[in-house]
C-alpha positions in Angstrom: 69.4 -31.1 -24.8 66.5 -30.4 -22.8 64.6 -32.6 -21.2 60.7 -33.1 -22.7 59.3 -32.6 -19.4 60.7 -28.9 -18.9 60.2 -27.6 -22.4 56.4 -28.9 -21.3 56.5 -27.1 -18.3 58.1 -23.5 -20.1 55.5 -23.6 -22.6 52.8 -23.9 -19.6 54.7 -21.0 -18.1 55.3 -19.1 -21.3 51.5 -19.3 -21.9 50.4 -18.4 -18.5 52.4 -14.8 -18.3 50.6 -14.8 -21.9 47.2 -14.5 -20.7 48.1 -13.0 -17.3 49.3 -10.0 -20.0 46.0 -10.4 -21.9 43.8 -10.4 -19.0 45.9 -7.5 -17.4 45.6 -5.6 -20.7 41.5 -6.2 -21.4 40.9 -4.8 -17.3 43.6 -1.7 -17.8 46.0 -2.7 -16.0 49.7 -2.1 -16.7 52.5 -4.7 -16.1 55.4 -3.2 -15.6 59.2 -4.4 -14.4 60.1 -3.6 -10.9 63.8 -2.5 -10.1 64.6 -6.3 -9.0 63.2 -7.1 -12.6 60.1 -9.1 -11.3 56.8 -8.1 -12.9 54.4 -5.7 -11.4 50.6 -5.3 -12.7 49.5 -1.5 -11.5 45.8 -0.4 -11.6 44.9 2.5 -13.4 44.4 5.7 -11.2 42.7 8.7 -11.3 44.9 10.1 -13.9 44.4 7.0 -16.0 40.9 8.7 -17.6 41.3 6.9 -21.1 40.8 3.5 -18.6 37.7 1.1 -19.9 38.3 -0.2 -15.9 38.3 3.3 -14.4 35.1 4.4 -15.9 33.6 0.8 -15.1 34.2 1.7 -11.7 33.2 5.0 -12.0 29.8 3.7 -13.3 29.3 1.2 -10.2 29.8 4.3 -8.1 27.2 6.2 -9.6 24.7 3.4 -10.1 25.3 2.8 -6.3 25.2 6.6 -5.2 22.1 7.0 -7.6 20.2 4.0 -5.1 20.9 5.7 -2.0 19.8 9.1 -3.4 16.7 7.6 -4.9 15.7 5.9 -1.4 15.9 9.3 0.4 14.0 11.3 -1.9 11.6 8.4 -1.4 11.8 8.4 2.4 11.5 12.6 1.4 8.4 12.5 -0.7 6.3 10.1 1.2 4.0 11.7 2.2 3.1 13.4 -1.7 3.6 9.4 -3.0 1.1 8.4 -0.9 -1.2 11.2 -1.7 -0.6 10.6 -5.2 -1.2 6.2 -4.6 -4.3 7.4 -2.8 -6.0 9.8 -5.6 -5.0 6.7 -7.8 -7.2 4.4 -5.9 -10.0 6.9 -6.2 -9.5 7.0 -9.6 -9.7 3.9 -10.5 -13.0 3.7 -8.2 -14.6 6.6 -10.1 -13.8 4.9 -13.2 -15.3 1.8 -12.2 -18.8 3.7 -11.4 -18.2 5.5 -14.9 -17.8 1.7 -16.5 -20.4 0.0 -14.7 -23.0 3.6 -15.4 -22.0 2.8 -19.2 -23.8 -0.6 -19.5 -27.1 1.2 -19.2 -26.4 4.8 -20.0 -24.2 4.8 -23.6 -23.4 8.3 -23.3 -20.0 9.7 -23.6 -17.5 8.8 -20.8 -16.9 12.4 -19.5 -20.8 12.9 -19.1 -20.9 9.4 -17.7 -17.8 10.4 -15.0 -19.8 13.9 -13.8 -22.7 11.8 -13.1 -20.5 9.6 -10.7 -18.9 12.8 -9.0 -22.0 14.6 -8.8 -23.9 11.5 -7.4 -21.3 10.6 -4.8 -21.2 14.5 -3.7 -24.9 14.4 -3.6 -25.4 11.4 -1.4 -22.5 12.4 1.1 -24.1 15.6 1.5 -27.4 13.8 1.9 -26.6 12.1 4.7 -24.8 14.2 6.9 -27.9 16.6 6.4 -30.3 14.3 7.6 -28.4 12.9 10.7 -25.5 15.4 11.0 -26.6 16.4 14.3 -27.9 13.6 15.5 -24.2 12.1 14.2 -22.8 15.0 15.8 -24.6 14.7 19.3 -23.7 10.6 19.4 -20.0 11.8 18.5 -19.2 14.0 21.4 -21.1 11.6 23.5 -18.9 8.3 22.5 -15.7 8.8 23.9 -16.6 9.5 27.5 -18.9 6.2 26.8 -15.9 4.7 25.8 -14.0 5.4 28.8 -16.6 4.9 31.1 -16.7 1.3 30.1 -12.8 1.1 30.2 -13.2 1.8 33.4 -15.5 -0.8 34.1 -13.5 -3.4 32.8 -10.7 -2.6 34.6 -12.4 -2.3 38.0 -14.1 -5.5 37.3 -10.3 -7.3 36.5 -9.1 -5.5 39.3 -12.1 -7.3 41.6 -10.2 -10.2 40.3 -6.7 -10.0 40.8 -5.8 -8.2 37.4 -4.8 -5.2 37.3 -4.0 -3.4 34.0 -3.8 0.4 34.9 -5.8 2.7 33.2 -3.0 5.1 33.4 -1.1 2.4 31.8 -3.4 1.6 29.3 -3.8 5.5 28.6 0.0 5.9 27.9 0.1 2.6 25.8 -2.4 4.2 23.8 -0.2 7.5 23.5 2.6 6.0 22.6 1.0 4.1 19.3 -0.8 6.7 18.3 2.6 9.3 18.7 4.5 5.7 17.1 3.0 6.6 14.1 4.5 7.6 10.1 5.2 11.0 9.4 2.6 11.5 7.6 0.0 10.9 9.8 1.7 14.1 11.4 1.1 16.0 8.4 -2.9 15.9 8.7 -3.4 15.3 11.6 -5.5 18.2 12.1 -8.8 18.9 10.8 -7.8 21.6 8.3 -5.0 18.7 6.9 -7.7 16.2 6.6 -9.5 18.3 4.6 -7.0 19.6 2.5 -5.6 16.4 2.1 -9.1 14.8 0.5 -9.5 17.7 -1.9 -6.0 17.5 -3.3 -6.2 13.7 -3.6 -10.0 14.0 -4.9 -9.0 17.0 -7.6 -6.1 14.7 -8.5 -8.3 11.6 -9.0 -11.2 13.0 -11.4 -7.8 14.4 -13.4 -7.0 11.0 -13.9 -10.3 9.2 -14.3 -10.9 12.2 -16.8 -8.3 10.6 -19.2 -7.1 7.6 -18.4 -5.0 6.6 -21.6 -3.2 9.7 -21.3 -1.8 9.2 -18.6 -1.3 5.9 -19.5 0.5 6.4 -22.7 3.0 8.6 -20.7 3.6 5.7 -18.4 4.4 3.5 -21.0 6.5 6.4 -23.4 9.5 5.7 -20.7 9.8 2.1 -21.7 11.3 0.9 -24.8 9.5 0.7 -27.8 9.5 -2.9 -28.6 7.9 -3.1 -24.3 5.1 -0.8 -24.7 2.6 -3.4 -25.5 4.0 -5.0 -22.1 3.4 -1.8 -20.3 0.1 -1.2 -21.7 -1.1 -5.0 -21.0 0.4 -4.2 -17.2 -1.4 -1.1 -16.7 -4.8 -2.5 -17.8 -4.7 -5.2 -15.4 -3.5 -3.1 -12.7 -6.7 -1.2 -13.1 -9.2 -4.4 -13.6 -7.6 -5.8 -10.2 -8.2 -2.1 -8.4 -10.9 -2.1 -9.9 -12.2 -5.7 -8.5 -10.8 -4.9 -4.8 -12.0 -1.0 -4.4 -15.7 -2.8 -5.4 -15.5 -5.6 -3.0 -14.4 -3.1 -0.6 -17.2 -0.7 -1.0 -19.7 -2.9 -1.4 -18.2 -4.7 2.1 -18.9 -0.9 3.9 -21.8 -0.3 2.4 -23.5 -3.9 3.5 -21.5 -3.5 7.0 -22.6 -0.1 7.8 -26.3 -0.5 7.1 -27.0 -3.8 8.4 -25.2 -2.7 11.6 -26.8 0.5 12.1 -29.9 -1.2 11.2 -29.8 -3.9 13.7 -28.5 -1.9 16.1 -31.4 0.4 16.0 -33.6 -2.3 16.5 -32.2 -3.6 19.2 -32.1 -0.4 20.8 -28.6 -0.2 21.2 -27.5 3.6 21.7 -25.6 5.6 19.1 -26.7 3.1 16.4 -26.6 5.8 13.4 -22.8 6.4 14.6 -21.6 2.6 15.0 -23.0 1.6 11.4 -20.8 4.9 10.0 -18.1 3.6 11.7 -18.7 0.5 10.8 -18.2 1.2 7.3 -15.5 3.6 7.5 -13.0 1.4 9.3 -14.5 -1.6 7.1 -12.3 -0.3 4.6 -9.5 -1.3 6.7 -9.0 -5.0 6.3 -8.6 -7.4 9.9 -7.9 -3.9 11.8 -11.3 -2.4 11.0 -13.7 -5.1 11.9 -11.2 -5.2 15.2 -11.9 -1.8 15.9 -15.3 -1.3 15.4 -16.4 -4.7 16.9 -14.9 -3.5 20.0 -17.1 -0.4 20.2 -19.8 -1.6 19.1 -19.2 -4.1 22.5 -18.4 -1.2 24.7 -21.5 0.7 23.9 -23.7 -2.4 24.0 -22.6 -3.7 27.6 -23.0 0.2 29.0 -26.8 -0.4 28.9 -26.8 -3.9 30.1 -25.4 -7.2 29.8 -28.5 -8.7 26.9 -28.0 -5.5 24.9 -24.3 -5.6 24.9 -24.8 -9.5 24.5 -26.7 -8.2 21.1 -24.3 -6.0 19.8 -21.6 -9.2 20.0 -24.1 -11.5 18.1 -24.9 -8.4 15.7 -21.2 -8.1 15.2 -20.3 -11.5 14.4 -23.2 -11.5 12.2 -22.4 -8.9 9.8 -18.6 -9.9 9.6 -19.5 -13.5 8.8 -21.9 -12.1 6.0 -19.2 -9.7 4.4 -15.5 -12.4 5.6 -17.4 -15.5 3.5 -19.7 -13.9 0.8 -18.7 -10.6 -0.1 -14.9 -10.9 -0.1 -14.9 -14.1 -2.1 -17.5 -13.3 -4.4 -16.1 -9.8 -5.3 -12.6 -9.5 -4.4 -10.4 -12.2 -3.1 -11.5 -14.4 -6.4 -9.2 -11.9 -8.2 -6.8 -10.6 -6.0 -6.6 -13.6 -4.1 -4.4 -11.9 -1.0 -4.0 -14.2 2.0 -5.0 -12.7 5.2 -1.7 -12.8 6.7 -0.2 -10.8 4.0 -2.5 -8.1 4.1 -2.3 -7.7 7.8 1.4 -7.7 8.1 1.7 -5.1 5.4 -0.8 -2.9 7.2 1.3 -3.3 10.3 4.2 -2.2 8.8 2.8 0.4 6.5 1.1 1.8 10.0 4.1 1.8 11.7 5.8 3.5 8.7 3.4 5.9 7.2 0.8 6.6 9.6 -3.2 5.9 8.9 -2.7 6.5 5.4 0.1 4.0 4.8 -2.9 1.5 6.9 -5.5 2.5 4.6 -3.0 1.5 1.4 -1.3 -1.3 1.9 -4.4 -3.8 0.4 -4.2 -2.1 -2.5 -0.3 -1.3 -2.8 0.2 -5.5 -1.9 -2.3 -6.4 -4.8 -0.4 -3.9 -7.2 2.7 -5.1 -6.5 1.5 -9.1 -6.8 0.6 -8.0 -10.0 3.3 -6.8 -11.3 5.4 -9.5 -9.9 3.4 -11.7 -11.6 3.5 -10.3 -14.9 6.8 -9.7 -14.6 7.4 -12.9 -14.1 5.2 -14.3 -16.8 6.9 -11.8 -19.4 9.9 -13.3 -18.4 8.7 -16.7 -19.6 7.0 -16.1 -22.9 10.8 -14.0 -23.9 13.6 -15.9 -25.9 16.4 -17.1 -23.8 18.7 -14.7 -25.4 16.2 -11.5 -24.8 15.5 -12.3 -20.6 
């Protein structure tokens, strides 16, 4: 008779080979009896095609192969992403113009959009006709001004006991500007500028043109039932460009014509030119105001120590009135981007894609917030069973 403990302990045994077979069987494999008669569970191989295993693995391969291909056709086409990110932004800019000319012109949208073009066109051409050659005269005339007081600087630090190198600070200089993204490679002549900013213009009033086409074609590669999801997503994307590319032009526009003005009457040299570069780099967050506070310096101190004295005060000035009214007023009240964010994404954007990767990464940081958080708040509102 056999004892109750080891009829216990068969069935225990009995049922674990049991579902060792079941669990061998759902995965493919094959138990099989070995020539000593113990049991031996093959996976399926190549030649086991009819395997619900083998093509589960065959799947993880491609999804993984897919991922790698997908990053280098990104790493590829960055430089055409970018362009196509960039006409974007002007897009949603031009559109902006055409919205805010419709609350006092209720005309149609396409007539409303030419005015826009034909008014920015017009006022760009304006002003290099007026002071193109004075611009042009102050622009061959800045960088040996520039150097000049480098010079200074360093002689006056040598006098001291610190000495930098201008040869030093000349091949530092080099190397970041050579350090930079492939695509600043790609136009960094005058002829790719140019072409660059017509393909990336033409490509914008395409896309302010018609909007929800574009729009609805976005949203025709989601599933049906996420459409409205898509459409809701695409709408605030725009708002929130829409909110940053204003604060940002109206941030230039006060910059650059406070500067210049202030400069002039100060009688600071090359005032015209420091206010347009003013407002040109102001559309660089943290880096621009850097950059054009520091030349604004140099050309101040060349003509004496109360004019460059001036220049600082008229500096500080202008980016206290555009850091702590304009920015919160317009911009960072939606957005809401903390400063450290944006700066670290233009550094590496810099490093990675050159002066156009600098330019967009404010508003390829507030994009993606965005669509992290209404991912995330999509997420919420589901059913459990649907997230």
């Amino acid at each position: 008779m056999t004892p109750p403990r080891a009829a216990a302990g068969a069935k225990r045994g009995a049922g674990t080979a049991s579902a060792t077979r079941k669990r061998a069987s759902a995965s493919g494999a094959v138990e099989k009896k070995g020539i000593s008669g113990e049991s031996i569970t093959a996976s399926p191989g190549p030649a086991d095609a009819h395997s619900a295993l083998f093509w589960r693995e065959v799947g993880r391969a491609c999804i993984w192969i897919g991922t790698i291909a997908a990053a280098a056709l990104v790493v590829l086409l960055v430089q055409s992403i970018l362009f196509i990110i960039g006409a974007i932004v002007i897009a949603v800019m031009l559109d902006g113009g055409t919205r805010l000319l419709g609350r006092v012109l209720p005309i149609n949208r396409g007539l409303r959009l030419a005015i826009v073009v034909i008014g920015v066109v017009a006022f760009v051409v304006w002003t290099f006709y007026l002071t193109g050659s004075q611009i042009a005269a102050q622009a061959a005339q800045l960088p040996t001004l520039v150097e000049s007081q480098v010079e200074r600087i360093n002689a006056w630090l040598a006098s001291r006991g610190v000495n930098l190198g201008l040869g030093d600070l000349r091949s530092a200089a080099s190397q970041i500007m050579s350090s930079l993204g492939r695509v600043t490679a790609a136009i960094s002549t005058a002829a790719g500028i140019i072409s660059s900013l017509v393909m990336m213009i033409v490509l914008a009033i395409f896309l302010a043109v018609e909007p929800q086409v574009y729009s609805r074609g976005v949203a025709w590669f989601a599933p049906v039932e996420r459409r409205g999801e898509i459409h809701d997503l695409i709408q605030r994307l725009g708002y929130t460009l829409r909110r940053l590319m204003a604060g940002r032009l109206l941030g230039m526009l006060v910059t650059g014509l406070f500067t210049g003005i202030l400069l002039m009457i100060g009688g600071v040299p090359m005032a015209t030119l420091l206010g347009l570069l003013t407002a040109l780099l102001a559309f660089l967050p943290n880096i621009g105001a850097i950059l054009s506070g520091a030349l604004i310096t140099l050309v101040g101190f060349s003509v004496d120590v109360q004019h460059g004295l001036y220049a600082l005060g008229v500096y500080f000035a202008v980016q206290m009135v555009e850091s702590y009214l304009i920015t919160p007023t317009v911009a960072r009240k939606t957005v809401d981007l903390p400063p450290a964010l944006v700066l670290g994404a233009q550094i590496l954007f810099g490093a990675l894609f050159g002066i156009i990767g600098l330019a967009l990464a404010d508003p390829i940081v507030a994009m993606t917030k965005v669509i992290l958080e209404e991912r995330a708040k999509a997420r919420v509102k589901r059913p459990p069973e649907e997230v």
